[in-house]
PyMOL Python script that loads the backbone (N, CA, C, O; Angstrom):
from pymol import cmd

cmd.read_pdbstr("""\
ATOM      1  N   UNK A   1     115.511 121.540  71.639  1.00  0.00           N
ATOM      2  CA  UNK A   1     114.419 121.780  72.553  1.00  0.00           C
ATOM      3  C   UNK A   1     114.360 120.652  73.584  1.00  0.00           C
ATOM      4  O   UNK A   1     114.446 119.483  73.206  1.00  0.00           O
ATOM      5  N   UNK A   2     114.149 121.117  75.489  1.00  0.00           N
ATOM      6  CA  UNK A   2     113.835 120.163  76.146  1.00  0.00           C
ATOM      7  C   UNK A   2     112.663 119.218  76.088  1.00  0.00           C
ATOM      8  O   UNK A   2     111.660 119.750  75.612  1.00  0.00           O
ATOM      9  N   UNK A   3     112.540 118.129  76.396  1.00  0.00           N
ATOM     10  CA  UNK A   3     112.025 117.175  76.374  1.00  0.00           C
ATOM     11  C   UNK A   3     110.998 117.244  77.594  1.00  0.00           C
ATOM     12  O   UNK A   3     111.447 117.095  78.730  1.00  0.00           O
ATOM     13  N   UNK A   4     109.808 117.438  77.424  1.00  0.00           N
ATOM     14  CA  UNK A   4     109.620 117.494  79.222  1.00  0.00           C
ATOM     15  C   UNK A   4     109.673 116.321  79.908  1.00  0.00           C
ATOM     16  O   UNK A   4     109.601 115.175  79.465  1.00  0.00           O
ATOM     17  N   UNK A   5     109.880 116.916  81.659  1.00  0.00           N
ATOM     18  CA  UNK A   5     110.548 115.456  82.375  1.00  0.00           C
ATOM     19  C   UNK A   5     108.867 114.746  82.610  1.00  0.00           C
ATOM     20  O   UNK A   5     107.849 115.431  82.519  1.00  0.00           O
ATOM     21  N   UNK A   6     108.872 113.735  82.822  1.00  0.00           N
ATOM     22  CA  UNK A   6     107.723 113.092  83.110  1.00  0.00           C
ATOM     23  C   UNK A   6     107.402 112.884  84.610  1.00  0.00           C
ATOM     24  O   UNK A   6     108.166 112.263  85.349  1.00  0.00           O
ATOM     25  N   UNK A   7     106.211 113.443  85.034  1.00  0.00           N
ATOM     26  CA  UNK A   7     106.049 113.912  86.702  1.00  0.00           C
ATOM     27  C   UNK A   7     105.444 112.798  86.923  1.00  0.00           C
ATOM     28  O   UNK A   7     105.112 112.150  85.931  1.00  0.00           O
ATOM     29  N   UNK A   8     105.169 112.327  88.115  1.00  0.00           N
ATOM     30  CA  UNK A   8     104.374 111.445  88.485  1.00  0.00           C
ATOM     31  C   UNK A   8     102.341 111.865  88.531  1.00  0.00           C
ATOM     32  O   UNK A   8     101.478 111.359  89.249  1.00  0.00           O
ATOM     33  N   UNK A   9     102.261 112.536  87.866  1.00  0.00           N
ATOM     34  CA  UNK A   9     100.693 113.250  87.457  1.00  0.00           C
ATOM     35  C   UNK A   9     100.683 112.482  85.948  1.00  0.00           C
ATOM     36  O   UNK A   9      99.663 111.811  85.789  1.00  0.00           O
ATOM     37  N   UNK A  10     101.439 112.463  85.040  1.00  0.00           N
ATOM     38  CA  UNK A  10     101.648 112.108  83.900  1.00  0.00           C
ATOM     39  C   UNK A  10     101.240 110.434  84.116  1.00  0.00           C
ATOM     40  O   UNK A  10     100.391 109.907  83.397  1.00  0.00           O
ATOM     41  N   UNK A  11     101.999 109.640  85.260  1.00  0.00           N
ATOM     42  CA  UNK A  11     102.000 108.266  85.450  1.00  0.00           C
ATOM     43  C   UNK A  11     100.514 107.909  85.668  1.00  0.00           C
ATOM     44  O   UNK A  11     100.166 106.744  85.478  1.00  0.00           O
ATOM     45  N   UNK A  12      99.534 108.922  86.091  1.00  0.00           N
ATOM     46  CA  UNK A  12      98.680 108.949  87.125  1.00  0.00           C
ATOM     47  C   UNK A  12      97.364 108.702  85.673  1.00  0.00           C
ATOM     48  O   UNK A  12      96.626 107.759  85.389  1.00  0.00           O
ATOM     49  N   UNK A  13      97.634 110.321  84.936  1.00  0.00           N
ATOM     50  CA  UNK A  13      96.765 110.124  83.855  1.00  0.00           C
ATOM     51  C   UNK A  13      96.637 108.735  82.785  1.00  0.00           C
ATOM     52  O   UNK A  13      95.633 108.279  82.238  1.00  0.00           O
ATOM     53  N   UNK A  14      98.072 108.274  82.730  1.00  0.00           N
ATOM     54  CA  UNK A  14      97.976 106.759  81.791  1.00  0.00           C
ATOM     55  C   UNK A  14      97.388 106.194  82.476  1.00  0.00           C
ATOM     56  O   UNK A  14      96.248 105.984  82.062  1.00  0.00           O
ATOM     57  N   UNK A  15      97.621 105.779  83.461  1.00  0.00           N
ATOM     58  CA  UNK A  15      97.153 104.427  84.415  1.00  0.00           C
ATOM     59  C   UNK A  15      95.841 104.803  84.497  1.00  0.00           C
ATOM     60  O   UNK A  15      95.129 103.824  84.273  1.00  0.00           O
ATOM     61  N   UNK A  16      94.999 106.126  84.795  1.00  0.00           N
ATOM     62  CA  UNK A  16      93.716 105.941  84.916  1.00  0.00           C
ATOM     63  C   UNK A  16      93.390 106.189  86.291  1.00  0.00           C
ATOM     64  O   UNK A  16      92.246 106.335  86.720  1.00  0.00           O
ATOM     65  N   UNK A  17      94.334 106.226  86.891  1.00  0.00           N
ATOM     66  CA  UNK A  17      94.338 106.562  88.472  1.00  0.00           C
ATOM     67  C   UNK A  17      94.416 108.124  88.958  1.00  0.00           C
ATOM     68  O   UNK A  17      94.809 109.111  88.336  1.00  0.00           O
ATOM     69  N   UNK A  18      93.774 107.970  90.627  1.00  0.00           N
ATOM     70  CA  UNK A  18      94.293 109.326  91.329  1.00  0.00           C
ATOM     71  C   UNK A  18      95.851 109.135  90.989  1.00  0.00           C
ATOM     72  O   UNK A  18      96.567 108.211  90.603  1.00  0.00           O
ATOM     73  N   UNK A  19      96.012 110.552  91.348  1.00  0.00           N
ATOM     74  CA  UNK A  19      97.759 110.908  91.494  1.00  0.00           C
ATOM     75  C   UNK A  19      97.913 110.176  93.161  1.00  0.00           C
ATOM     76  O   UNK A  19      98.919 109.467  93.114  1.00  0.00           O
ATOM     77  N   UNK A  20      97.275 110.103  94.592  1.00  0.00           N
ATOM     78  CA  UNK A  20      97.324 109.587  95.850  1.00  0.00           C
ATOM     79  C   UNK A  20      97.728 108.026  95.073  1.00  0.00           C
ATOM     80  O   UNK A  20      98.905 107.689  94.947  1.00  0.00           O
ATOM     81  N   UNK A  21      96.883 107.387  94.717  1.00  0.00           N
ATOM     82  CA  UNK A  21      96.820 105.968  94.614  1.00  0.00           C
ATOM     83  C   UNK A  21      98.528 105.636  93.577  1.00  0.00           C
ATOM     84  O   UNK A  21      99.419 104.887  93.977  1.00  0.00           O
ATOM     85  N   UNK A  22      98.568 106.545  92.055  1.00  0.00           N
ATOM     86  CA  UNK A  22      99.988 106.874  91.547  1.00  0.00           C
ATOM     87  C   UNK A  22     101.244 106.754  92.752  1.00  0.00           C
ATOM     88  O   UNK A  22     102.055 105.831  92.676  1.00  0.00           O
ATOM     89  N   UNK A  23     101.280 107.254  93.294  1.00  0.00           N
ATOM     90  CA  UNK A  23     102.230 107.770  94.208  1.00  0.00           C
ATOM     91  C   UNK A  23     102.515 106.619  95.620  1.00  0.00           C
ATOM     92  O   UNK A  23     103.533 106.049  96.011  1.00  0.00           O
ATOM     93  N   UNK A  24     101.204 106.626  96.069  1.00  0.00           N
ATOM     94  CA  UNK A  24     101.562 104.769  96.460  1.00  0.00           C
ATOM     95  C   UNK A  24     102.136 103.764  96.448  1.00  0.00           C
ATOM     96  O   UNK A  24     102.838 103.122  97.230  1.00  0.00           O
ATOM     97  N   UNK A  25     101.684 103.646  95.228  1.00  0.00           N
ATOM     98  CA  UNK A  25     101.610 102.160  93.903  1.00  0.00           C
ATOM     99  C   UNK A  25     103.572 102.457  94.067  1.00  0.00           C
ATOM    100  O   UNK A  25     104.339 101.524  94.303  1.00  0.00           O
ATOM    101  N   UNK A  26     104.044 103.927  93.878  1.00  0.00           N
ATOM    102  CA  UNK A  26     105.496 104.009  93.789  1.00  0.00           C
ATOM    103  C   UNK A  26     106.021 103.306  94.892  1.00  0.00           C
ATOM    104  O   UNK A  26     106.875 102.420  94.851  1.00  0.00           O
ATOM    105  N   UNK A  27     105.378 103.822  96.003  1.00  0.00           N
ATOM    106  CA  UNK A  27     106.018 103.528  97.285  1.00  0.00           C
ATOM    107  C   UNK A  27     106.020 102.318  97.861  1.00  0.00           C
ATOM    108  O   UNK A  27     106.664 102.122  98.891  1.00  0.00           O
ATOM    109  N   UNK A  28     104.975 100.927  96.995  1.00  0.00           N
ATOM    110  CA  UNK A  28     104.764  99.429  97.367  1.00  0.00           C
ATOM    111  C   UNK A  28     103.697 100.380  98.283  1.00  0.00           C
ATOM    112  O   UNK A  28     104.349 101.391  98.545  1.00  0.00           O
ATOM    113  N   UNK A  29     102.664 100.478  98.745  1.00  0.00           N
ATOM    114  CA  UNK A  29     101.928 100.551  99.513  1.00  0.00           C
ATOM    115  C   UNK A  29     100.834  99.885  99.457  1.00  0.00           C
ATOM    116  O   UNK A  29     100.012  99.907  98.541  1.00  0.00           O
ATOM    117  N   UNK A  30     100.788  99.081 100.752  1.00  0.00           N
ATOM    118  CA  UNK A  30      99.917  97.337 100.434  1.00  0.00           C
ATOM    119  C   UNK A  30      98.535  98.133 100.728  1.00  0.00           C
ATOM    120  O   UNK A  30      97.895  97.503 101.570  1.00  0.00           O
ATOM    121  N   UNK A  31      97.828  99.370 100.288  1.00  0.00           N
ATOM    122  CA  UNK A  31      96.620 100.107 100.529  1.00  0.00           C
ATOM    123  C   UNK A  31      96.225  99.642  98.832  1.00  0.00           C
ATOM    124  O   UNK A  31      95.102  99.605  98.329  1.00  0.00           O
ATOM    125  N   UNK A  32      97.257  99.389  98.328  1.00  0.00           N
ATOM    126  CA  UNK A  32      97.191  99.771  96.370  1.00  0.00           C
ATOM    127  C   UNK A  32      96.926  98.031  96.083  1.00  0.00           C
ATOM    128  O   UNK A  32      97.860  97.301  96.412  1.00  0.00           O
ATOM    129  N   UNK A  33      95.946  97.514  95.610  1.00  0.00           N
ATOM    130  CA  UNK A  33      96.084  96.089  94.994  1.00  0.00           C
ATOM    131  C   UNK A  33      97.084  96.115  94.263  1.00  0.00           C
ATOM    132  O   UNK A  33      97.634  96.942  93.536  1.00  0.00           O
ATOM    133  N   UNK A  34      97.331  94.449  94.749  1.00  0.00           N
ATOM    134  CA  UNK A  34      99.173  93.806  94.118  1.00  0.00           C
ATOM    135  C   UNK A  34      98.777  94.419  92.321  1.00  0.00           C
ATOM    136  O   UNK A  34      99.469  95.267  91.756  1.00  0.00           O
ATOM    137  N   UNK A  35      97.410  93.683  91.622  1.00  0.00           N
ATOM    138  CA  UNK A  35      97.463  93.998  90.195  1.00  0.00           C
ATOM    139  C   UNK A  35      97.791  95.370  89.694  1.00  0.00           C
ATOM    140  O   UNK A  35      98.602  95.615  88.801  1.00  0.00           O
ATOM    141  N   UNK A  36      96.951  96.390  90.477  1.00  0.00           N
ATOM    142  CA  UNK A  36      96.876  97.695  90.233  1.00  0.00           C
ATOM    143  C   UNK A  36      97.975  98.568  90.093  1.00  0.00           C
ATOM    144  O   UNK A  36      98.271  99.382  89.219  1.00  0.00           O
ATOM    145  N   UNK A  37      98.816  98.027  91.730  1.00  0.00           N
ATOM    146  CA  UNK A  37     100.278  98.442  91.654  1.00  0.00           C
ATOM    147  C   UNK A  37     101.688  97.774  90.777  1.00  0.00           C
ATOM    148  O   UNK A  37     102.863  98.138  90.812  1.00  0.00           O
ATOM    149  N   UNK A  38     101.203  96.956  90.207  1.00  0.00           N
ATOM    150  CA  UNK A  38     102.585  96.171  89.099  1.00  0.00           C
ATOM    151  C   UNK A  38     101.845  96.830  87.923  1.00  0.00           C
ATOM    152  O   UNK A  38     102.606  96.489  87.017  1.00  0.00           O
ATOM    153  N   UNK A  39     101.317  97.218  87.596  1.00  0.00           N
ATOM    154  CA  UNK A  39     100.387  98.055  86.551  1.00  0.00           C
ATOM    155  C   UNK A  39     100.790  99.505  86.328  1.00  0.00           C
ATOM    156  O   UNK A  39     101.286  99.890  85.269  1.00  0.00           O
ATOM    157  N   UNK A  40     100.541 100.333  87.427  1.00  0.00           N
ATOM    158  CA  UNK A  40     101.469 101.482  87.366  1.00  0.00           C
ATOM    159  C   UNK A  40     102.914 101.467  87.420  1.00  0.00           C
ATOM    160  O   UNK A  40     103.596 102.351  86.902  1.00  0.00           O
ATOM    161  N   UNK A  41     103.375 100.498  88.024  1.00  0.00           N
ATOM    162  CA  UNK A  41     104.683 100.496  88.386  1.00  0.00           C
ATOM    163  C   UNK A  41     105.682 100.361  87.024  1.00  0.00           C
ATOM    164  O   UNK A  41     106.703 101.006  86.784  1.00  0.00           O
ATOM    165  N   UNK A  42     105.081  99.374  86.270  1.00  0.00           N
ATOM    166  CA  UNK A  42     104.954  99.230  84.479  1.00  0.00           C
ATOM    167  C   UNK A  42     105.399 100.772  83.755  1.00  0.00           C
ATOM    168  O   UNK A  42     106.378 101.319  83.247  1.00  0.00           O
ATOM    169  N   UNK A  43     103.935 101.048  84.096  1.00  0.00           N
ATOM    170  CA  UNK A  43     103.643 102.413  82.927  1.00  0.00           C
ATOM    171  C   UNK A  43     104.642 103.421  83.014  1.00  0.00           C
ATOM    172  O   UNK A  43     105.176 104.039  82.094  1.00  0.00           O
ATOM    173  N   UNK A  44     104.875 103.528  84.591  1.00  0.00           N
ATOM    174  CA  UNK A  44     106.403 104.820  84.749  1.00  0.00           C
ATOM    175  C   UNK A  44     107.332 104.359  84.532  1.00  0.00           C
ATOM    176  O   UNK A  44     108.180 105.226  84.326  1.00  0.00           O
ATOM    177  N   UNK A  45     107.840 103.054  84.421  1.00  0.00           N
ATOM    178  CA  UNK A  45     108.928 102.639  83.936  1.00  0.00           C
ATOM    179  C   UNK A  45     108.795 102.422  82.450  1.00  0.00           C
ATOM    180  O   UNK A  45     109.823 101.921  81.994  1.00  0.00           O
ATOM    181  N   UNK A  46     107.831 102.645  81.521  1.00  0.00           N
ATOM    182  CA  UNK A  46     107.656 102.501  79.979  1.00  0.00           C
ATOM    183  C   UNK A  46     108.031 104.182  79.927  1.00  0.00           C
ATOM    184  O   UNK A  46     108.836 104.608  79.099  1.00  0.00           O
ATOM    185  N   UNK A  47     107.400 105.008  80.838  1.00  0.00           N
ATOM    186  CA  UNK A  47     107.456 106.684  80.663  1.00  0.00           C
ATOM    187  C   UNK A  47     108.503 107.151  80.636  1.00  0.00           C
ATOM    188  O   UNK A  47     108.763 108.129  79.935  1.00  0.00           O
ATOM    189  N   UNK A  48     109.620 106.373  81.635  1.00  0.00           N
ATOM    190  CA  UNK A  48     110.491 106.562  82.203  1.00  0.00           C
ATOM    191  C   UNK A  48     110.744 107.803  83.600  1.00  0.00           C
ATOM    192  O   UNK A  48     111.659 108.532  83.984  1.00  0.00           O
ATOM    193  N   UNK A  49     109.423 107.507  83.986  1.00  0.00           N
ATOM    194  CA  UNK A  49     109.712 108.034  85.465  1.00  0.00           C
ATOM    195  C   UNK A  49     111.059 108.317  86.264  1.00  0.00           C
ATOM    196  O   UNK A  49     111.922 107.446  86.372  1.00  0.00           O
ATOM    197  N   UNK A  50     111.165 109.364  86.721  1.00  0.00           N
ATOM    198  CA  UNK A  50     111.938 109.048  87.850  1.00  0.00           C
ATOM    199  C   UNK A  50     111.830 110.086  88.999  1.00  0.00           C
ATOM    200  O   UNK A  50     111.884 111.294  88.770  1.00  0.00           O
ATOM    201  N   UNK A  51     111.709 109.683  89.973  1.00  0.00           N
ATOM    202  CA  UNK A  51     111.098 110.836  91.297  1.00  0.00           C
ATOM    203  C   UNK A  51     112.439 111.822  91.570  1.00  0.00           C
ATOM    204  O   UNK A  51     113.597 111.541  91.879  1.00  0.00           O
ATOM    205  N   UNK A  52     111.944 112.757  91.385  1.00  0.00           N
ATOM    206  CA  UNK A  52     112.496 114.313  91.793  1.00  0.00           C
ATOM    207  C   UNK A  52     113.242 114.138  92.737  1.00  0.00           C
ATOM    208  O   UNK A  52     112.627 114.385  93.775  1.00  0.00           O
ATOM    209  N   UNK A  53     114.767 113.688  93.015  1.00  0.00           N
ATOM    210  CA  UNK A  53     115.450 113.462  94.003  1.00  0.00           C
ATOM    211  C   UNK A  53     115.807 114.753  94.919  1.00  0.00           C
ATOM    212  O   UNK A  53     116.671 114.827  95.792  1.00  0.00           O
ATOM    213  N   UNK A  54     114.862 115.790  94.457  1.00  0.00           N
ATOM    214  CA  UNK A  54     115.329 117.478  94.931  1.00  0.00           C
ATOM    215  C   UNK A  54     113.730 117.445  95.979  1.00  0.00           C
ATOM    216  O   UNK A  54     113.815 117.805  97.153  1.00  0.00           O
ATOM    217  N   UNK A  55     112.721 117.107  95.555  1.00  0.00           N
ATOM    218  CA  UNK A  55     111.432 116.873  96.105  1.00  0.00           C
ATOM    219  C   UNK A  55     111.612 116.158  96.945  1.00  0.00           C
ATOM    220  O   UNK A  55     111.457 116.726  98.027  1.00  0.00           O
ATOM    221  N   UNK A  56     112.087 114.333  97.102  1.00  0.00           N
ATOM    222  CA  UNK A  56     112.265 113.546  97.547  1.00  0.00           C
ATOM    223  C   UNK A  56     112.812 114.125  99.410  1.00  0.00           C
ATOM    224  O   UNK A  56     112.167 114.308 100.442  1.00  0.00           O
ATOM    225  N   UNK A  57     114.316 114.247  99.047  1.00  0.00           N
ATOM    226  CA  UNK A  57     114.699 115.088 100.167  1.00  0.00           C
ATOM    227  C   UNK A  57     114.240 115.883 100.860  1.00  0.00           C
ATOM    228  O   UNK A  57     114.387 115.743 102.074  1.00  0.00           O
ATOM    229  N   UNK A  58     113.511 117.017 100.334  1.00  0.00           N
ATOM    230  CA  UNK A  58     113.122 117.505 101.125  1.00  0.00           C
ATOM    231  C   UNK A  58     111.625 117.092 101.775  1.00  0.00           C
ATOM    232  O   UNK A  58     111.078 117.683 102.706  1.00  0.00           O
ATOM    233  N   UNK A  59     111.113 115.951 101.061  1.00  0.00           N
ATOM    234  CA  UNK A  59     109.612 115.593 101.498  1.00  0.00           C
ATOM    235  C   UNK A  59     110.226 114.343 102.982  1.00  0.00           C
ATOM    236  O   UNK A  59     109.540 113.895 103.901  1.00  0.00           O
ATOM    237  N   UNK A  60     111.665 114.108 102.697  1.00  0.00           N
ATOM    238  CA  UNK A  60     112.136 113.340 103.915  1.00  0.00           C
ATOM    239  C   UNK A  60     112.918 114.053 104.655  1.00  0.00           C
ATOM    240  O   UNK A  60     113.730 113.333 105.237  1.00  0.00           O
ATOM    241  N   UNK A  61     113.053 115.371 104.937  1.00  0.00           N
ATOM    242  CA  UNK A  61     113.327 116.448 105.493  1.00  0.00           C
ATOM    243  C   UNK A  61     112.409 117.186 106.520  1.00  0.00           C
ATOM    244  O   UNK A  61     112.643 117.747 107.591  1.00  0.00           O
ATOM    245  N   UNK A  62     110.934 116.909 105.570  1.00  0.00           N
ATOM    246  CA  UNK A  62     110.074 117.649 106.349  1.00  0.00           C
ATOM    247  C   UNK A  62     108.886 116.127 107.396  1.00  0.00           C
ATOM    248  O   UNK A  62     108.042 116.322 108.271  1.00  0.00           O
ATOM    249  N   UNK A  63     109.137 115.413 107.071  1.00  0.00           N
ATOM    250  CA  UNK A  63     108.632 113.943 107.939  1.00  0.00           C
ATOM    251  C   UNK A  63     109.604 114.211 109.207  1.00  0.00           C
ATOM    252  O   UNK A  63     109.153 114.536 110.305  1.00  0.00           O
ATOM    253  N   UNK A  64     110.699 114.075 108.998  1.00  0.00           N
ATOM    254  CA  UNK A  64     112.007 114.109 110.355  1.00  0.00           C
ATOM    255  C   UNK A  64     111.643 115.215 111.045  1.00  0.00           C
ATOM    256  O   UNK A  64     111.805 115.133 112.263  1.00  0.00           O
ATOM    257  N   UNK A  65     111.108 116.434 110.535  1.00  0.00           N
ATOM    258  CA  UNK A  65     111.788 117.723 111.234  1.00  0.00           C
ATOM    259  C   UNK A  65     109.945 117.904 112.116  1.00  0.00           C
ATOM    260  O   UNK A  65     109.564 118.756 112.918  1.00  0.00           O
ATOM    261  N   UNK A  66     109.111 116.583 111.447  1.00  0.00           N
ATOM    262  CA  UNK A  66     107.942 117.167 112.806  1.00  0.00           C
ATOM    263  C   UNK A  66     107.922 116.404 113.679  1.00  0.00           C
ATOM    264  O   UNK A  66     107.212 116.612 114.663  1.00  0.00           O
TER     265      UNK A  66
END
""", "prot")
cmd.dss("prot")
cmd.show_as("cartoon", "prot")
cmd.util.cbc("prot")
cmd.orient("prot")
């Protein structure tokens, strides 16, 4: 049986955080306190996160193309 993959909503519920602020915290975004963001940044790497390189692309697909 698969394992399910761990989404970044999953990172969001440990930490205690929005999924916006989650998703940030990924991106270094100096909106996220330094503590807050080495905190999540932690937890998806204990989860073993890893961003949807199929999502990814096309979310930098659709930034370029407006």
């Amino acid at each position: 049986m698969k394992e399910k993959r761990v989404v970044l909503r999953d990172v969001a519920i440990k930490a205690g955080v929005h999924l916006t602020t989650a998703a940030r915290a990924m991106k270094n975004d100096p909106r996220v306190q330094p503590d807050t963001l080495a905190r999540i940044q932690q937890i998806a790497k204990e989860m073993g996160y890893m961003p949807d390189p199929m999502l990814s692309a096309l979310s930098t697909y659709r930034m370029l193309a407006d």
